[in-house]
C-alpha positions in Angstrom: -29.4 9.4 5.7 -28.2 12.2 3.4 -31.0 13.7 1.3 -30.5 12.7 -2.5 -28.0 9.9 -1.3 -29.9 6.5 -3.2 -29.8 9.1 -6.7 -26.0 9.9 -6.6 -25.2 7.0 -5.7 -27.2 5.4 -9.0 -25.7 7.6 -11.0 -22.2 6.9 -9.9 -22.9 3.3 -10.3 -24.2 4.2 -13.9 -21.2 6.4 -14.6 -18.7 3.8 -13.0 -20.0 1.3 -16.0 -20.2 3.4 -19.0 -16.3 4.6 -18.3 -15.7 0.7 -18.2 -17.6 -0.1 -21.1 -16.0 2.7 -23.3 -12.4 1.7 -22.3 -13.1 -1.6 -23.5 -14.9 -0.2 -26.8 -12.6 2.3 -27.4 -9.5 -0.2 -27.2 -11.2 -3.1 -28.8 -12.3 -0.7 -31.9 -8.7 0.4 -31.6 -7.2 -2.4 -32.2 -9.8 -3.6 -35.0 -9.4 -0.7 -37.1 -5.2 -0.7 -36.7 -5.1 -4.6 -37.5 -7.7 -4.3 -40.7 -5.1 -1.3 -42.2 -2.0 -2.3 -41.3 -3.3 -5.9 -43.0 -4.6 -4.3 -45.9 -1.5 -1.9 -46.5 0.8 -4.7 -46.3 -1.0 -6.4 -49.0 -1.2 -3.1 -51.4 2.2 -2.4 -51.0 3.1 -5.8 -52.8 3.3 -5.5 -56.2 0.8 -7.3 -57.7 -0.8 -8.5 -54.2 -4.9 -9.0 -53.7 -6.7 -8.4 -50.9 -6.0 -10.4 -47.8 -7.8 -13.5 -46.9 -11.4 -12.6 -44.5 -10.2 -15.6 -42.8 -6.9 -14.4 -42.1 -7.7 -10.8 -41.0 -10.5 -12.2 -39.0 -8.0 -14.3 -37.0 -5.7 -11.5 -36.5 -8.5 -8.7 -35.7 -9.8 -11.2 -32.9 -6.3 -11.8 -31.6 -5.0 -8.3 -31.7 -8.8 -7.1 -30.5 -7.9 -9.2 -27.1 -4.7 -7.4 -26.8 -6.1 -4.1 -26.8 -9.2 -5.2 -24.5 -6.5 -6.0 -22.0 -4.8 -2.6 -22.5 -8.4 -1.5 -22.0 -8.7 -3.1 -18.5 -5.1 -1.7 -17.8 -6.7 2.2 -18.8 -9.7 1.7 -16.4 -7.6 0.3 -13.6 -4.9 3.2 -13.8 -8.0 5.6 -14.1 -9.7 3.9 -11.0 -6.5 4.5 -9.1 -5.8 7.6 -10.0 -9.7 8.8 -9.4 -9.2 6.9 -5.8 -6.1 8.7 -4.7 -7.1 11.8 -5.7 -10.5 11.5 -3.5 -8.7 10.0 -1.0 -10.8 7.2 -0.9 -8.0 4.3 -1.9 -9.7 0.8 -2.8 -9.6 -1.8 -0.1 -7.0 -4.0 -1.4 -5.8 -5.1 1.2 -8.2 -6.1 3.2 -8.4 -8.7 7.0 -8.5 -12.0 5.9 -11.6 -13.3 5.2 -13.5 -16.7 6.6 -12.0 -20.0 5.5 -16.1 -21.0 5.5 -17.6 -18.3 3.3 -14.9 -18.6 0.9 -15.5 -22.0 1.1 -19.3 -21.5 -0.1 -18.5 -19.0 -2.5 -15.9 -20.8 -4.4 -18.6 -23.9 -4.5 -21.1 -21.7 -5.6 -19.7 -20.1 -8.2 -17.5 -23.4 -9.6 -20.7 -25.1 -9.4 -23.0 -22.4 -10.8 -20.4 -22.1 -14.1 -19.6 -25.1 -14.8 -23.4 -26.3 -15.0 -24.0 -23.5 -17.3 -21.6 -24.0 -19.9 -22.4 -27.9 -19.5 -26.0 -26.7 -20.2 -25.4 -24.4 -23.4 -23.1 -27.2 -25.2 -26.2 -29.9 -24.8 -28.9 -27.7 -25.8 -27.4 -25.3 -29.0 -30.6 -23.3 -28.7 -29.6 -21.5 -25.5 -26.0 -20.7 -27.4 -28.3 -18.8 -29.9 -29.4 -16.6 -26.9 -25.9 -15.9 -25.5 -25.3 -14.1 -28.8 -21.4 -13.8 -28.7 -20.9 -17.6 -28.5 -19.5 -18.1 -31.9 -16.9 -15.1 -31.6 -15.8 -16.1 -28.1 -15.0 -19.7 -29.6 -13.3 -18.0 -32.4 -11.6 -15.6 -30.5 -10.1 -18.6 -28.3 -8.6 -20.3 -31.3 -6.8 -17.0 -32.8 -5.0 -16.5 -29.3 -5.3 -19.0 -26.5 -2.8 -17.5 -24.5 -4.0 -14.1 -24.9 -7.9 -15.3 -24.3 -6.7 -17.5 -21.1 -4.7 -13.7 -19.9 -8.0 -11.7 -20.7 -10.1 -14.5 -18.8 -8.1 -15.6 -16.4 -6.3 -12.1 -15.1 -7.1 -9.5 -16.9 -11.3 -9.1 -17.2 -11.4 -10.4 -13.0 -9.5 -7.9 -12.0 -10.6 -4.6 -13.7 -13.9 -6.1 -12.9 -13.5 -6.4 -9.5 -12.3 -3.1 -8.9 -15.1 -1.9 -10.8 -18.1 -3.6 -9.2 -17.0 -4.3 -6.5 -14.5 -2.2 -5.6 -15.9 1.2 -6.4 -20.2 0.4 -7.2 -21.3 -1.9 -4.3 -19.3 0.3 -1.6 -20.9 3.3 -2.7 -24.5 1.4 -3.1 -23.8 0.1 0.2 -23.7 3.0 1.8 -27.3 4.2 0.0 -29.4 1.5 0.4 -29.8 -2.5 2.0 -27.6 -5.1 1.4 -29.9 -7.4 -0.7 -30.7 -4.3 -2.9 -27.3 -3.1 -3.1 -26.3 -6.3 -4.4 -29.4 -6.5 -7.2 -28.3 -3.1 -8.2 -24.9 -4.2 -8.6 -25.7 -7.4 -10.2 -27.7 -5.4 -12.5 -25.5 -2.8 -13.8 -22.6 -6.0 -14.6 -25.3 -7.8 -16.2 -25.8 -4.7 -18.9 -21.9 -3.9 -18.9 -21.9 -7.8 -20.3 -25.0 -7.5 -22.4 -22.9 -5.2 -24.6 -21.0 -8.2 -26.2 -23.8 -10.4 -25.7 -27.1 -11.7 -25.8 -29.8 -12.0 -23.1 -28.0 -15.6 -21.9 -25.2 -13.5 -21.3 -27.0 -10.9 -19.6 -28.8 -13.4 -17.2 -25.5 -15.5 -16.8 -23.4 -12.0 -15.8 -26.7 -11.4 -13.0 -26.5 -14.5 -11.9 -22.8 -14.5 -11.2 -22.7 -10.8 -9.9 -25.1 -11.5 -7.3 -22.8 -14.4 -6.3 -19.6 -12.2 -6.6 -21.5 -9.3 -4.9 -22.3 -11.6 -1.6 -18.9 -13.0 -1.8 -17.7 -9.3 -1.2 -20.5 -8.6 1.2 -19.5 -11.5 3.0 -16.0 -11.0 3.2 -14.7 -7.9 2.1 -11.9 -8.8 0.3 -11.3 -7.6 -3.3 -8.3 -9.4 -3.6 -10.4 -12.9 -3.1 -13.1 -11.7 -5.0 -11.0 -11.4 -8.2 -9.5 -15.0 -6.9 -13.4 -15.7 -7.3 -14.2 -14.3 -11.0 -11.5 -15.7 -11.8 -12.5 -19.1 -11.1 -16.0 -18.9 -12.0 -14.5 -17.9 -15.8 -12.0 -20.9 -15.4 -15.0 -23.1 -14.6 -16.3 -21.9 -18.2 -14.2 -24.1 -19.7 -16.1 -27.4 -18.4 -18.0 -26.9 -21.9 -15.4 -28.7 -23.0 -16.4 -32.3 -21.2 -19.1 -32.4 -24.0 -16.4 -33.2 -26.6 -15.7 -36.6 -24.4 -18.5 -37.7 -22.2 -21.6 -39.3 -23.3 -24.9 -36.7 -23.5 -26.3 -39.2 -20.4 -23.1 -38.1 -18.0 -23.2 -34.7 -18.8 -27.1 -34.0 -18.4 -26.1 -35.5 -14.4 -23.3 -33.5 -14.3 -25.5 -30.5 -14.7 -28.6 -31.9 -12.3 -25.9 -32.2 -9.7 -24.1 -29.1 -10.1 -27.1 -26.8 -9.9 -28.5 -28.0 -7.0 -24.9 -27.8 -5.4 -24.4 -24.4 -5.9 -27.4 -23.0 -4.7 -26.9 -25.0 -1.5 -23.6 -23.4 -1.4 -24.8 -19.8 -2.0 -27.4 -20.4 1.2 -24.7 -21.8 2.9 -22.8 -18.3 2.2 -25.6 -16.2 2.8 -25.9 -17.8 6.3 -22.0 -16.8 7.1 -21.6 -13.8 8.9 -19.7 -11.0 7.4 -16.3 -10.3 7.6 -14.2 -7.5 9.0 -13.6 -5.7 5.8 -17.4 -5.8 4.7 -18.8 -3.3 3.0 -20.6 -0.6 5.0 -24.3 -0.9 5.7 -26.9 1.5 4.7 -30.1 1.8 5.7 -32.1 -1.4 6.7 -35.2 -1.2 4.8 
């Protein structure tokens, strides 16, 4: 192995997620700053008009603040591209199909693994407290459904994807073990996440990138990894159940989900890797 080849790959990884993280700052303050004046101007220019309602610009600084997170996404995707075609390096997106058995597991394990969590934080509120951002995603749904299903369902997998998985764990790969690789990986999406969140969201983001990041190890397909984030954010929404099943239900929903979907994720490490896996590095 190279000399110096574990550091620089580290600090691309580290670079990879700070470009990420600032597109979606930049955009999100963007479009927070543009709503708040455009509101406020509109109600100067009225003659005799007050201030606008908190309420009201809240609403519309949420909504428009989605909008420009997914023009965020779009930024980092075009600059991924255009970074990957000038290195020659193009991202792997279309890669062999991958194993109707570990996509099997992975999908279980990360349907599983999601819905049990957001089960678990609408029966005990304390845990909400921890993910930190829970109040302003719920808000943030209710401003702009359509635009917070785009963001969860489309936008935030793929540029995601690209950027994990895509571009870090390849490069990790080719550094260092697969099981570290993966941690490292798993790490550096946890404290992208952390950002807009609290510690729950930190340990929820690890959790799941370690899943997405075997998913990819196993199969090597970015286009069904997005597939996969993109499931595991739709499984989010089994919150939801707690509005209309008894506590009783719910509480065996969760003690049956968990255990599923760490029998899935063995079951997935156990599947052999597919023909567009990542590189190996070393074994260590």
């Amino acid at each position: 192995m190279e000399k110096g080849q574990k550091p620089r790959a580290l600090v691309y990884g580290v670079c990879c997620t700070l470009l990420f993280v600032l597109a979606q700052a930049a955009t999100g303050a963007l479009g927070t700053v543009a709503t708040t004046i455009s509101m406020m101007w509109t109600a100067l220019r009225v003659p005799g008009g007050s201030a606008p309602d908190p309420a009201l610009v809240l609403e519309r600084v949420l909504s428009h603040g989605m909008l420009f997170t997914i023009l965020g996404n779009g930024l980092f995707l075009a600059g991924a591209l255009l970074v990957a075609s000038i290195r020659h390096r193009p991202l792997s997106l279309k890669a062999p199909r991958p194993g109707a058995g570990a996509c099997a597991a992975a999908a279980a394990a990360v349907a599983c693994f999601s819905a049990a969590l957001n089960i678990a934080l609408q029966l005990l509120p304390g845990l909400a407290r921890l993910a930190g951002n829970a109040g302003v995603v719920d808000a943030a749904a209710r401003s702009g459904p359509w635009l917070y299903l785009a963001l969860m369902l489309l936008a935030a997998p793929l540029a995601e994807e690209v950027a994990f998985r895509g571009m870090i764990l390849p490069r990790l790969r080719g550094a260092f073990s697969a099981p570290i690789a993966m941690v490292l990986d798993a790490l550096l999406f946890a404290l992208c996440h952390m950002g807009t969140g609290g510690a729950l969201t930190g340990l929820y983001a690890f959790l799941g990138g370690l899943l997405f990041a075997l998913a990819y190890e196993k199969t090597g397909s970015l286009p069904f990894s997005v597939l996969l984030h993109a499931l595991g954010n739709l499984c989010a929404f089994a919150g939801l159940l707690a509005a209309i099943l008894p506590q009783a239900v719910l509480w065996g929903l969760v003690l049956l989900l968990l255990p599923g979907a760490a029998l899935a994720a063995w079951r997935l490490a156990r599947c052999p890797s597919g023909p567009g896996a990542p590189a190996g590095g070393p074994v260590q």
